[in-house]
C-alpha positions in Angstrom: 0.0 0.0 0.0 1.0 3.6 -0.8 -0.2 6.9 -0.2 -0.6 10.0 -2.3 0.2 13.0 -0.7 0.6 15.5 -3.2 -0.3 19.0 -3.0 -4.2 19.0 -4.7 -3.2 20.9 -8.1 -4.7 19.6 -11.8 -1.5 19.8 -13.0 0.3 17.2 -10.1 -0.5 13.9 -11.8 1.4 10.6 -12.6 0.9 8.9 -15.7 1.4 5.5 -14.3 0.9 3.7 -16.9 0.8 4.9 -20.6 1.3 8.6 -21.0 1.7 9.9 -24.5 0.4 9.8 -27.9 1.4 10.4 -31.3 0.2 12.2 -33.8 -1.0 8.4 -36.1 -2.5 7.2 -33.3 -5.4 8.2 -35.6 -7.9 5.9 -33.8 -7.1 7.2 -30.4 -7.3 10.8 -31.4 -10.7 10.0 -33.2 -12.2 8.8 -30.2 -10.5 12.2 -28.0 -12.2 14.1 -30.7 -15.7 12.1 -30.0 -15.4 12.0 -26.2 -14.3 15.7 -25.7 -11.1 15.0 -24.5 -8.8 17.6 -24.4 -5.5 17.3 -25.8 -1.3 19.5 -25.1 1.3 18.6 -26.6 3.6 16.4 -24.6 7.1 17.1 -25.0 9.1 14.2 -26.4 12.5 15.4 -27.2 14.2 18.6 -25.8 17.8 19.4 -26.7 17.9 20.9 -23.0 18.0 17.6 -21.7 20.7 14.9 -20.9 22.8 12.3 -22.2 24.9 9.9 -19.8 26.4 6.8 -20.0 29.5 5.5 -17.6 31.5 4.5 -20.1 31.5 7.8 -22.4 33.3 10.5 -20.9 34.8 9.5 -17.8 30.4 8.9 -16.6 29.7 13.0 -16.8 26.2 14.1 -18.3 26.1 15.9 -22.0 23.5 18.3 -23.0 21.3 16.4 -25.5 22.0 19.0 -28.1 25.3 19.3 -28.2 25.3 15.6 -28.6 22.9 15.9 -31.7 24.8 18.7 -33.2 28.4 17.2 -32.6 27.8 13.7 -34.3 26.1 15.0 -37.2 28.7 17.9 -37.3 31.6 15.0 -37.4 29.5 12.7 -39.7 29.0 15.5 -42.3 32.6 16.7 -42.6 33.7 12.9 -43.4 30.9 12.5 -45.8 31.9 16.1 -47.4 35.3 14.7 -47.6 34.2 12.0 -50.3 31.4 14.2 -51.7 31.9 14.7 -55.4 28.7 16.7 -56.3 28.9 20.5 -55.7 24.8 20.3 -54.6 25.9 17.5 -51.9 29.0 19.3 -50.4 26.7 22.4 -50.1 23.8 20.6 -48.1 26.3 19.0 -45.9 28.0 22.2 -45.0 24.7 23.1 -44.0 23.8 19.8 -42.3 26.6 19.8 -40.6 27.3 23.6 -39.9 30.3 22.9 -41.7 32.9 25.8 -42.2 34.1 26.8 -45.9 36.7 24.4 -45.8 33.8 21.4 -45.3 35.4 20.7 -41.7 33.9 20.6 -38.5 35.4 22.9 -35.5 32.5 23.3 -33.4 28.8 24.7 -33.6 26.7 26.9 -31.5 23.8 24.8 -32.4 25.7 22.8 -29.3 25.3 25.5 -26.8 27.4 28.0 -25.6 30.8 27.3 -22.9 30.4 31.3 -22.2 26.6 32.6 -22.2 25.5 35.4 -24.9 24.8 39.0 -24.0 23.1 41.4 -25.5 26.3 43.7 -27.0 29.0 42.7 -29.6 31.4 42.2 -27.3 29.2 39.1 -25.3 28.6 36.9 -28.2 29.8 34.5 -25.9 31.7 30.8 -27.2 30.3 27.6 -28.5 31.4 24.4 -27.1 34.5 22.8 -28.1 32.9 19.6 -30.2 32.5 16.4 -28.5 34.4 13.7 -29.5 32.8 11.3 -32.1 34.9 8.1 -30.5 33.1 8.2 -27.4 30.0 9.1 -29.3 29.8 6.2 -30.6 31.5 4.2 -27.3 27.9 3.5 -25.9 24.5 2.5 -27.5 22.5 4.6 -25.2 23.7 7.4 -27.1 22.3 6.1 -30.6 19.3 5.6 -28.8 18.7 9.2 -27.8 20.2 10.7 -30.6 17.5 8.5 -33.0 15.0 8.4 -30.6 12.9 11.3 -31.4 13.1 9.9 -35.2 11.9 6.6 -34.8 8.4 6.2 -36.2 5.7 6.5 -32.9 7.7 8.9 -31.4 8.2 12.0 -33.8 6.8 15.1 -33.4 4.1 16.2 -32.7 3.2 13.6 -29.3 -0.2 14.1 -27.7 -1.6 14.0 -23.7 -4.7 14.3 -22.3 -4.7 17.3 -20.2 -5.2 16.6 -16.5 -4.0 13.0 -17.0 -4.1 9.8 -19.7 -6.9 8.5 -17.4 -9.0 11.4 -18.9 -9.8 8.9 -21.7 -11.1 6.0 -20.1 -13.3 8.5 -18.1 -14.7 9.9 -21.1 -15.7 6.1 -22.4 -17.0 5.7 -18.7 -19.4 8.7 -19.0 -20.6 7.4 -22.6 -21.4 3.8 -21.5 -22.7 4.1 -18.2 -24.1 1.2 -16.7 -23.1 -1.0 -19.4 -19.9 -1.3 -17.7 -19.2 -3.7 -14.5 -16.9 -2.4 -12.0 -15.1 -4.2 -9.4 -15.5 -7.4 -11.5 -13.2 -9.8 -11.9 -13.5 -12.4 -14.5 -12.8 -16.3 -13.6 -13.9 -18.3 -15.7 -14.1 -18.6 -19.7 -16.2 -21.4 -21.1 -18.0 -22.8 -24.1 -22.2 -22.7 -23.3 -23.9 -24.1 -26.4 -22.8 -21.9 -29.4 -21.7 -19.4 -27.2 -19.5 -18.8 -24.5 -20.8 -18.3 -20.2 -18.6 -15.9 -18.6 -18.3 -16.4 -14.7 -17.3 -13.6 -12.5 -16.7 -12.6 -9.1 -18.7 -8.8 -7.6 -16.2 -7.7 -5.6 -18.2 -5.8 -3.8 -20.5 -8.3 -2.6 -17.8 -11.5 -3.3 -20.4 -13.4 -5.4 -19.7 -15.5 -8.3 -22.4 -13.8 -11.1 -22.8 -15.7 -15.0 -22.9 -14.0 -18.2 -24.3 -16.0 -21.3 -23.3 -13.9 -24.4 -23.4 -15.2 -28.5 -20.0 -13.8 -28.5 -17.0 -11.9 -26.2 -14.5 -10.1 -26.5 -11.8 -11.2 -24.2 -9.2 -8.1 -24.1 -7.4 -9.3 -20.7 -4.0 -9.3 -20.5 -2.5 -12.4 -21.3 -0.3 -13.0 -17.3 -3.8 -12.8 -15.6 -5.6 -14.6 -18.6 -3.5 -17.3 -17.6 -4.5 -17.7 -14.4 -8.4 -18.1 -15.1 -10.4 -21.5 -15.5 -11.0 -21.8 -19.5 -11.8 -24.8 -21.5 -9.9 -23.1 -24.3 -7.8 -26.3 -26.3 -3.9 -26.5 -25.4 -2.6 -24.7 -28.1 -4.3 -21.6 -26.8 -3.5 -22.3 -23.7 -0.4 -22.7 -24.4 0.5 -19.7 -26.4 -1.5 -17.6 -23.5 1.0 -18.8 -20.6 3.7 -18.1 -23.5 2.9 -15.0 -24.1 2.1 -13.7 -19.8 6.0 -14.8 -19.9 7.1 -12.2 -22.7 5.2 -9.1 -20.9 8.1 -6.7 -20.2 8.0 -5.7 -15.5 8.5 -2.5 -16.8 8.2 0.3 -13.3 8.4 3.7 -13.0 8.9 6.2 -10.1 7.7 9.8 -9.5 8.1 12.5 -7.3 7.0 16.2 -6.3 9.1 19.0 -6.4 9.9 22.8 -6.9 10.2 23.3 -10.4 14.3 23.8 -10.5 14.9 21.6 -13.6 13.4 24.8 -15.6 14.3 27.7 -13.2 17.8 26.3 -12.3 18.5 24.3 -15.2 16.2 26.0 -18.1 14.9 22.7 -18.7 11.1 22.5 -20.4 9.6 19.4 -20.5 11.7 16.5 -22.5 13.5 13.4 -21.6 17.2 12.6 -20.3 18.4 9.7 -21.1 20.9 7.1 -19.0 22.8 4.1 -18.4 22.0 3.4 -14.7 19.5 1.7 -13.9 16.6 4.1 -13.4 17.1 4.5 -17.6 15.2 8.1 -18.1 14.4 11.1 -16.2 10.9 13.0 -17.4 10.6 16.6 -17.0 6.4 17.6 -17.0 5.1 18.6 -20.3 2.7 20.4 -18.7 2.5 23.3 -16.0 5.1 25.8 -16.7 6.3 28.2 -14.5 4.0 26.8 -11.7 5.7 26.2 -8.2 5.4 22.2 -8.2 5.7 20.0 -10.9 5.6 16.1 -11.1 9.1 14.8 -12.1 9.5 11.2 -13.5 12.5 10.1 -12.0 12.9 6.7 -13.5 11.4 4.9 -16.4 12.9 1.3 -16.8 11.5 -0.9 -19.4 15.1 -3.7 -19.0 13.2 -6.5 -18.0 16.7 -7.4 -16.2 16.1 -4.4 -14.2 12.5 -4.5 -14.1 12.1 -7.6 -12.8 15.4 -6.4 -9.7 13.4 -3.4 -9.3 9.9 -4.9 -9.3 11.2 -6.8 -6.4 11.9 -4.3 -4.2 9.6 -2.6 -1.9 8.3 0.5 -2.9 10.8 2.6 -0.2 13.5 1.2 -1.9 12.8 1.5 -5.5 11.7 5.5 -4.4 15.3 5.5 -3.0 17.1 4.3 -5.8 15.4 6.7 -8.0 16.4 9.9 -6.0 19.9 9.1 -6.0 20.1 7.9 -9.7 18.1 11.6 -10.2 21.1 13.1 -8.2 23.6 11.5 -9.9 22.3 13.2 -13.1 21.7 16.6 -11.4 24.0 16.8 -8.2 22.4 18.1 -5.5 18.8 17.8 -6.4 18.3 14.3 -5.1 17.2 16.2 -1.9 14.5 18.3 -3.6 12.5 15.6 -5.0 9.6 14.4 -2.4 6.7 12.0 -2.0 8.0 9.7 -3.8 5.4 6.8 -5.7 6.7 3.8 -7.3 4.6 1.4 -9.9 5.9 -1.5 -11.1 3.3 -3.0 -13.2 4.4 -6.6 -13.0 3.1 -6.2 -9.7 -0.6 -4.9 -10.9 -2.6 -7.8 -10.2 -4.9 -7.1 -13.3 -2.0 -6.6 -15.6 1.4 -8.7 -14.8 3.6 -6.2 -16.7 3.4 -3.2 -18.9 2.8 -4.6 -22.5 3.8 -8.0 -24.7 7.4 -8.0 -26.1 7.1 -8.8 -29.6 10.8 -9.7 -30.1 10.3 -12.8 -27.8 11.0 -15.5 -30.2 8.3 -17.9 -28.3 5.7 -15.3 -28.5 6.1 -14.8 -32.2 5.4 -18.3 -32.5 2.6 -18.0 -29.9 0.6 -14.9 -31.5 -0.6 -16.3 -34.8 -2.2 -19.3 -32.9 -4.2 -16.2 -30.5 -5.4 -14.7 -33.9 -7.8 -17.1 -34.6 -11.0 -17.0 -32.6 -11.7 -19.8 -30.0 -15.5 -20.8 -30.9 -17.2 -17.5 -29.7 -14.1 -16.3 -28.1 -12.2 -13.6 -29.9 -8.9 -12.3 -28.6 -8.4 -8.6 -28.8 -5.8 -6.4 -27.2 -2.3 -4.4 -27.7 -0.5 -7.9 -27.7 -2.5 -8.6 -30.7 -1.3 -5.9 -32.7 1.8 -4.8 -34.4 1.6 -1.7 -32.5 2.0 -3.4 -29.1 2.7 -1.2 -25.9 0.2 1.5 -27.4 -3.5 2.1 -26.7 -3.9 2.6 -30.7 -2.7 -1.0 -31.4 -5.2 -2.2 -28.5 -8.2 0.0 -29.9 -7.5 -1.0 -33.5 -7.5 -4.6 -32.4 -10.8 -4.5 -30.4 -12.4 -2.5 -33.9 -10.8 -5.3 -36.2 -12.8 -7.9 -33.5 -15.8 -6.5 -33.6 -16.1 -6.4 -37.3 -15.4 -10.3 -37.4 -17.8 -10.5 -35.0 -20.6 -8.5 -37.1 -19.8 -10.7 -40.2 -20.0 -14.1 -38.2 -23.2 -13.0 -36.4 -24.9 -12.2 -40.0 -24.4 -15.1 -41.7 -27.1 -17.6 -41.8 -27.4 -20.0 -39.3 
């Protein structure tokens, strides 16, 4: 058990679970567009924030720009080298912020050493570049450098304001009483042509039935595994071979003064490193209030998830606020209230989403595409865009249209 004891503000929330959405997430926009959900945009990449990793320069943080601009700055002069078209050397002195002799010496799209002023004499002095061997000593850096690139994660990213939980809300005012709360499925079986569902209210712990034509079954697969079906083995099967693959990802959040932006000019964005508490989130929302909730570790290893997934909450708070500290000396004090969720623990859940590069789950997912009677499977682990709400809501649409053709043919 933990307690919240945050200051009461709209804008000091934790996503605990998923927290951002991009701009083709088409389906989950549609339905914020329907519900009335309002929408900010959350800030995915900022050149303000960090890059570490211990083995790249003797363990000390880089700004996440200068990083950016020093490997492309490098990677364009060599390429100019071997350039033989006039029209390429000239973009790649550009790409690069090449000088006129197509070489790299430095760029004040890294920053400044010595801040600007506002008269000629305080132009102030860019960095001396990084160097591109220990650039490219550590994969954490490719990572972040790319990151912002990779398709799901380019600009521009989405959150609901006030929280992700604003959607499910929304769905909750629409439906009403058609949903069951405090139910807990137990049992999955064949009844007839279609299917009896037997759950337990929660609220009064009694076991209730529910004979439907057809159902949806959009559990997760680790707690799926756990309840009484009479699906055949191969189902079963690939179900306990897929609540194996689900990644223990946790993550840890605190309160605080807002010094990442008025010590550190920081604006919402991620910092990126190698110890174990793998990213640092600055809020994407609130600016220039007084508090602000700070992410102080995101870990998605399942090496480390799994470490820190057994520790008690205390500790894994703990280990947050020094790895935040080691990034920004000195602030480890002035994080606060620290919560911890690591969703391997969520009873309803058993880990944060499917990990489609398990081999045995690749072999396992074909198998859960085909329905079981009445029994369709639906979910983000049935979709190619696992560990996102679009690939869960795209699945669930692309069940209930089966469903609609089966249930007009002729019988």
């Amino acid at each position: 058990m933990q307690s919240v004891s945050w200051d009461r503000d709209p804008e000091l929330y934790f996503n605990a679970g998923p927290a951002r959405l991009n701009q083709d997430h088409v389906t989950v926009l549609r339905y914020c567009r329907e519900l009335g959900v309002p929408l900010e945009v959350f800030v995915n990449d900022n050149r303000s924030t960090l890059i570490q990793a211990d083995g790249v320069f003797a363990g000390a943080p880089q700004s996440a720009g200068r990083v950016v601009a020093d490997a492309r700055g490098w990677i364009a002069e060599m390429a100019a080298r071997q350039a033989t078209k006039p029209e390429l050397r000239e973009f790649l002195r550009h790409f690069g912020d090449l000088d006129e002799t197509l070489r790299y010496k430095g760029s004040t799209r890294a920053g400044f050493a010595t801040p600007r002023g506002i008269h000629p004499e305080q132009q102030g002095s860019p960095h001396p570049p990084l160097s591109l061997e220990e650039i490219l000593k550590v994969t954490t850096w490719h990572d972040a450098v790319s990151f912002q690139e990779t398709r799901g994660m380019t600009p521009t990213m989405f959150q609901p304001v006030g929280g992700m939980d604003a959607i499910p809300r929304a769905f909750a005012r629409v439906l009403g009483p058609m949903i069951r709360y405090q139910a807990e499925v137990v049992s999955i079986r064949r009844s007839g042509a279609g299917a009896r569902v037997s759950w337990r209210d929660r609220n009064r712990d009694q076991i209730q039935v529910l004979d439907a034509d057809f159902v949806v079954c959009t559990i997760p697969l680790p707690p799926l595994s756990r309840i009484d079906t009479d699906f055949p083995a191969e189902v079963r099967r690939a179900i306990r071979v897929g609540a194996a693959a689900y990644v223990p990802a946790v993550k840890v959040a605190f309160e605080a003064n807002r010094w990442w932006e008025t010590d550190l000019g920081i604006y919402g964005g991620i910092t990126w490193t190698s110890r174990d508490i793998g990213q640092i989130w600055y809020p994407s929302s609130g600016f220039n209030r007084r508090k602000g909730i700070l992410l102080g570790a995101y870990i998605w290893n399942t090496r480390l998830g799994n470490r820190f997934g057994a520790m008690r909450p205390e500790r894994r708070i703990a280990a947050a606020r020094d790895g935040v500290d080691q990034l920004h000396p000195g602030y480890g004090r002035q994080v606060d209230r620290g919560i911890s969720v690591a969703w391997s623990k969520l009873p309803y859940a058993g880990g944060g989403w499917v990990d489609r590069g398990n081999e045995a789950w690749s072999n396992a997912y074909p198998v859960m595409r085909r329905p079981v009677g009445p029994v369709y499977f639906a979910g983000e682990h049935m979709s190619m865009l696992n560990q996102w709400q679009e690939g869960a809501m795209r699945s669930a649409q692309e069940v209930v249209t089966a469903i609609a053709g089966e249930a007009a043919r002729p019988r």
